[in-house]
C-alpha positions as CSV (number, residue, x, y, z in Angstrom):
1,X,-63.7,-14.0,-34.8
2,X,-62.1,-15.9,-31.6
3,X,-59.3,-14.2,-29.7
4,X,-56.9,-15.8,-27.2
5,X,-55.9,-13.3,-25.2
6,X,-53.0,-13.7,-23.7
7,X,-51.7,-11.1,-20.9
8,X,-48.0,-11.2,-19.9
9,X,-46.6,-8.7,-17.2
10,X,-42.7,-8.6,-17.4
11,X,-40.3,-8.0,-15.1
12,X,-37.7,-4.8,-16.3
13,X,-34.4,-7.0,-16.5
14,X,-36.0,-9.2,-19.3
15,X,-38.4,-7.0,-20.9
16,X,-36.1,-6.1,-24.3
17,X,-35.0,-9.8,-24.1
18,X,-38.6,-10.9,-24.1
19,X,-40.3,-8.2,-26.5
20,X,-37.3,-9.6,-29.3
21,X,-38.2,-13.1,-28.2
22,X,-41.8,-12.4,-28.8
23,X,-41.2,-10.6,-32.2
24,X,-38.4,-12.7,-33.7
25,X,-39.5,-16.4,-32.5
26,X,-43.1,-16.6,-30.7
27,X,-44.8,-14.9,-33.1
28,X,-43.4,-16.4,-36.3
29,X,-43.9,-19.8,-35.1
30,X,-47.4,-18.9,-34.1
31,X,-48.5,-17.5,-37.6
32,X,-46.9,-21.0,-39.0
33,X,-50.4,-22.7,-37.2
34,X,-53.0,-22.6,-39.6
35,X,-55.8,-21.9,-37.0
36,X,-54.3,-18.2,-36.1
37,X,-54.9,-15.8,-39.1
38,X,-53.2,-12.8,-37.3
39,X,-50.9,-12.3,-33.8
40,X,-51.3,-8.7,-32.4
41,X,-48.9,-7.4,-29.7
42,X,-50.4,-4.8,-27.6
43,X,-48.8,-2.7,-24.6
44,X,-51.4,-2.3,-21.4
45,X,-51.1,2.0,-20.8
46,X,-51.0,1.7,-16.8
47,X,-48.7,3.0,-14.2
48,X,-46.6,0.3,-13.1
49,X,-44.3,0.7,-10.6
50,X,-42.2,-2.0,-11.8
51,X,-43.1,-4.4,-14.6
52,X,-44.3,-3.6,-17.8
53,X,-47.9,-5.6,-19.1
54,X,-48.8,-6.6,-22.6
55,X,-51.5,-8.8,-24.2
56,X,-50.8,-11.0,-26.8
57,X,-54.1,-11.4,-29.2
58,X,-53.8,-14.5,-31.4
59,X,-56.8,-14.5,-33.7
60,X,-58.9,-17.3,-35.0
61,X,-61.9,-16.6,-37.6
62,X,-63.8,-20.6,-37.0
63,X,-64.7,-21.7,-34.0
64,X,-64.0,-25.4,-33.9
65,X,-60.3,-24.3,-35.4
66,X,-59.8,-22.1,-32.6
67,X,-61.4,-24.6,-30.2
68,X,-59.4,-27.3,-31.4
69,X,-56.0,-25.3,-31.8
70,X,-56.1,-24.3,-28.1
71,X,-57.0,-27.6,-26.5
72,X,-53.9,-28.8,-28.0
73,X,-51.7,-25.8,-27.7
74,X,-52.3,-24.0,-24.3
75,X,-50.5,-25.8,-22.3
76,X,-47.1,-25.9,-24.2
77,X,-48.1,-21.5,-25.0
78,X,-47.5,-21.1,-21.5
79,X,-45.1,-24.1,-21.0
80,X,-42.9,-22.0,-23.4
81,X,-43.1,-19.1,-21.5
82,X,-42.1,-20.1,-18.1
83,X,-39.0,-22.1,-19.8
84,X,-38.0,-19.0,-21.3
85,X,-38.2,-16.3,-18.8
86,X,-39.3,-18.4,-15.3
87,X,-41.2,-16.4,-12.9
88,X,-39.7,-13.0,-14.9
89,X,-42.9,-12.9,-16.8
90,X,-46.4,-13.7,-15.6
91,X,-48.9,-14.6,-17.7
92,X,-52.8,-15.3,-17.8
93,X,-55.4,-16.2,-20.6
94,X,-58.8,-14.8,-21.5
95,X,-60.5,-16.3,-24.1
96,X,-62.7,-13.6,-26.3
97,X,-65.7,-13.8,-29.1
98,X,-65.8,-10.6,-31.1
99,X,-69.1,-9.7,-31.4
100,X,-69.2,-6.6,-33.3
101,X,-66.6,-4.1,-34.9
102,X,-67.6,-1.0,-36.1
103,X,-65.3,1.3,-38.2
């Protein structure tokens, strides 16, 4: 499994805007690409003094899909963001290979 993590750190005044944003329109249209098989939203447990972080996991189960969906799709991911919500949400990527999961 390949994970783009994605790590976004919102300012107060648009969090509830962005988190319906996220829920209602990212996410949906990001299921629609057959690369990602699932989208996980995850809140970062940290005191913050002022803006709220959360990593957005977008999950890919082939490698030359994920490779190949990413090349092409990075740039507008975080193009999207910053036309949305400007400098009110900062983001950075990681990009992850799950190597073991043990239940």
């Amino acid at each position: 499994m390949y994970i783009y993590n994605l790590t976004a750190q919102v300012i107060p005044e648009l969090e509830q805007q962005w988190l319906e944003w996220v829920h209602k329109i990212h996410i949906p249209e990001m299921l629609g690409h057959a690369a990602l098989k699932k989208v996980q939203l995850l809140r970062i447990q940290a005191v913050q003094d002022s803006a709220q972080t959360y990593a957005l996991q977008y999950h890919s189960p082939e490698k030359a899909s994920y490779e190949t969906f990413w090349k092409s799709h990075e740039a507008i991911l975080m193009e999207s963001f910053q036309k949305h919500f400007g400098a009110g949400v900062l983001t950075f990527a990681t990009h992850l290979e799950l190597i073991a999961n043990q239940q």
